[in-house]
Legacy VTK file of the C-alpha trace (Angstrom):
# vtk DataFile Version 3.0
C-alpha trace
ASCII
DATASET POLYDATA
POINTS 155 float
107.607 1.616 46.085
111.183 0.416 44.606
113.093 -2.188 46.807
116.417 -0.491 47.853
118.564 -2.577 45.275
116.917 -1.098 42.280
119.125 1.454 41.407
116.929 3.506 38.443
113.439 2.745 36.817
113.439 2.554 32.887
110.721 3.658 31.460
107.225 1.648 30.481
108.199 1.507 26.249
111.835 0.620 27.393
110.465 -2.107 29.734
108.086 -3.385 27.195
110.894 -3.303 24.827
112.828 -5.313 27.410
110.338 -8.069 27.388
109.902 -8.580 23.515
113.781 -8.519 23.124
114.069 -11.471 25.913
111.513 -13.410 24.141
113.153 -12.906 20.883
116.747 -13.617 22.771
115.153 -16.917 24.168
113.737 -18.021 21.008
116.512 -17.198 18.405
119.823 -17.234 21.398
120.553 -18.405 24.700
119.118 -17.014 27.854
119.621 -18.240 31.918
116.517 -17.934 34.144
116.857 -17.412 37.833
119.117 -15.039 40.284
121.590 -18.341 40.340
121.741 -19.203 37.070
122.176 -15.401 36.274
124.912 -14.824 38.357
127.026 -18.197 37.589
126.570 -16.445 33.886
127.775 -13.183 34.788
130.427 -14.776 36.746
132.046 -16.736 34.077
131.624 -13.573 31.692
128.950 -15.277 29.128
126.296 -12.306 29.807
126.192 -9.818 27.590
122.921 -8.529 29.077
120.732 -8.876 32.458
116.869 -8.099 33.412
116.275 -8.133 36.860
112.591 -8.060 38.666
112.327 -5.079 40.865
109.939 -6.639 43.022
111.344 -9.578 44.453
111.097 -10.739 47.808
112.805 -11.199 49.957
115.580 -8.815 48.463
118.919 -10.709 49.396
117.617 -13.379 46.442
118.870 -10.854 43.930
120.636 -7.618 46.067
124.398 -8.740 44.335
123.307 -8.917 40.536
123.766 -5.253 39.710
127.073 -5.438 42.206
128.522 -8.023 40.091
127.452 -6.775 37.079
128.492 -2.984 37.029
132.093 -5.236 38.216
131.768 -7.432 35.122
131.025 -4.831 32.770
127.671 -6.322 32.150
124.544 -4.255 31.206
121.436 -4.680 33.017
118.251 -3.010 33.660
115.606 -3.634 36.666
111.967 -4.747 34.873
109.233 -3.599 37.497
107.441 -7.213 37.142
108.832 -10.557 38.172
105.942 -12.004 36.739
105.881 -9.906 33.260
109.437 -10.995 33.039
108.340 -14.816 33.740
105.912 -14.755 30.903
108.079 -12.717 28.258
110.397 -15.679 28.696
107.932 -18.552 28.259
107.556 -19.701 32.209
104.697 -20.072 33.645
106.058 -18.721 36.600
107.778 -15.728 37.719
111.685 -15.145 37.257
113.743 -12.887 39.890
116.354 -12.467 36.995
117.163 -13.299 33.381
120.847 -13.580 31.480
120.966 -13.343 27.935
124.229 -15.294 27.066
124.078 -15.609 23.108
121.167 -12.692 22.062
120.520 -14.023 18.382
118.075 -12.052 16.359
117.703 -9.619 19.548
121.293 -8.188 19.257
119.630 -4.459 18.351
116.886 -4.490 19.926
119.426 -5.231 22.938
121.886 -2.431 21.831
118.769 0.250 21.518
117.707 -0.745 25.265
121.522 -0.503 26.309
121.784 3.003 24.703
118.426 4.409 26.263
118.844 3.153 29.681
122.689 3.787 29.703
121.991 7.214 27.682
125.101 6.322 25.547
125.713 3.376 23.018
127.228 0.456 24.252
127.553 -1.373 21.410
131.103 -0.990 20.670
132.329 -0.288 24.144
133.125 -3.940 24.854
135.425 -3.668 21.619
137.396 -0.582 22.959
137.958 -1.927 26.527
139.857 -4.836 25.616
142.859 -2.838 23.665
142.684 -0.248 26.670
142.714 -2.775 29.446
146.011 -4.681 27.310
147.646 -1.269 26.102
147.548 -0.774 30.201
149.193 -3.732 31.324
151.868 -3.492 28.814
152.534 0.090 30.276
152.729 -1.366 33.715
155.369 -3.971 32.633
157.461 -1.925 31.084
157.482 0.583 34.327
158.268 -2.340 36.053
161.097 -3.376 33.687
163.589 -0.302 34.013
163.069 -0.450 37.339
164.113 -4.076 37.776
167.070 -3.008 35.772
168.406 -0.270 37.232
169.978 -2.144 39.881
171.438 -4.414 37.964
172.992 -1.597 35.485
174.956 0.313 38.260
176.480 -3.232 39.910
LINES 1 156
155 0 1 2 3 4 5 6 7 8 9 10 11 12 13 14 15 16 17 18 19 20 21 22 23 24 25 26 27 28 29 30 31 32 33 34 35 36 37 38 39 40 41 42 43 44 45 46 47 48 49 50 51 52 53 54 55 56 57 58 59 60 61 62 63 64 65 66 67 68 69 70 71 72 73 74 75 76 77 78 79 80 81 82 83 84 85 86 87 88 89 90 91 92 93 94 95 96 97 98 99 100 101 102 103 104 105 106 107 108 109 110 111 112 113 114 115 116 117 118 119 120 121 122 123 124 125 126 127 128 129 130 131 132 133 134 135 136 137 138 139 140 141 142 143 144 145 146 147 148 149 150 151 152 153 154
């Protein structure tokens, strides 16, 4: 049964996929292990990609990652196994959640997991947000700036 945080199930090849393109990202990249070390990483806006372990207990350890990740703009997708995703990035132990921060040679494999579990390709969205987020606040300050005038202009 799926813990109340996990909010979809990817399939088994996307999971699998999930697990070779962390141990790739660890190996070739950067990577944070843990729920803490994953969310001071999301935090500061160095993920670019999360796997979280759907079966971790108790559930408060890792409840806020997909919270603070849908608010960062951060992909992420809940891996059934907090053991599987322990050994796919070289622990001997199990992880509650993994951050890839720089994702090396695992960049498509990253994108293609992105694209089936988001069911649209992400890999350019991060590109077009930026100019959309800017082209925004410069329409706010110019609203702002007529208004902030118009006083002045008919003293």
């Amino acid at each position: 049964m799926a813990k109340s945080y996990v909010k979809f199930e990817a399939s088994g090849d996307v999971v699998a996929k999930t697990y070779e393109a962390l141990q790739l990202a660890k190996q070739t990249g950067s990577i944070k292990k843990g729920a803490n070390e994953a969310t001071k990483s999301i935090e500061r806006g160095i993920a670019t990609f999360v796997a979280i372990a759907g079966d971790v207990e108790p559930e408060e350890v890792v409840i806020h990652l997909p919270t603070i990740c849908e608010q960062k703009k951060v992909p992420y997708i809940f891996v059934p196994s907090k053991v599987e995703l322990g050994k796919s990035i070289g622990l001997n132990v199990q992880c509650t959640a993994v951050a890839v921060e720089n994702r090396g040679k695992a960049s498509a494999q990253i994108d293609d997991i992105i694209s089936k579990v988001s069911g649209k390709s992400q890999a350019g969205k991060a590109k077009e947000e930026k100019p959309a987020e800017q082209k925004e606040q410069k329409e706010q300050k110019e609203q702002k700036k007529p208004a902030a005038q118009g006083p002045e202009n008919k003293a």
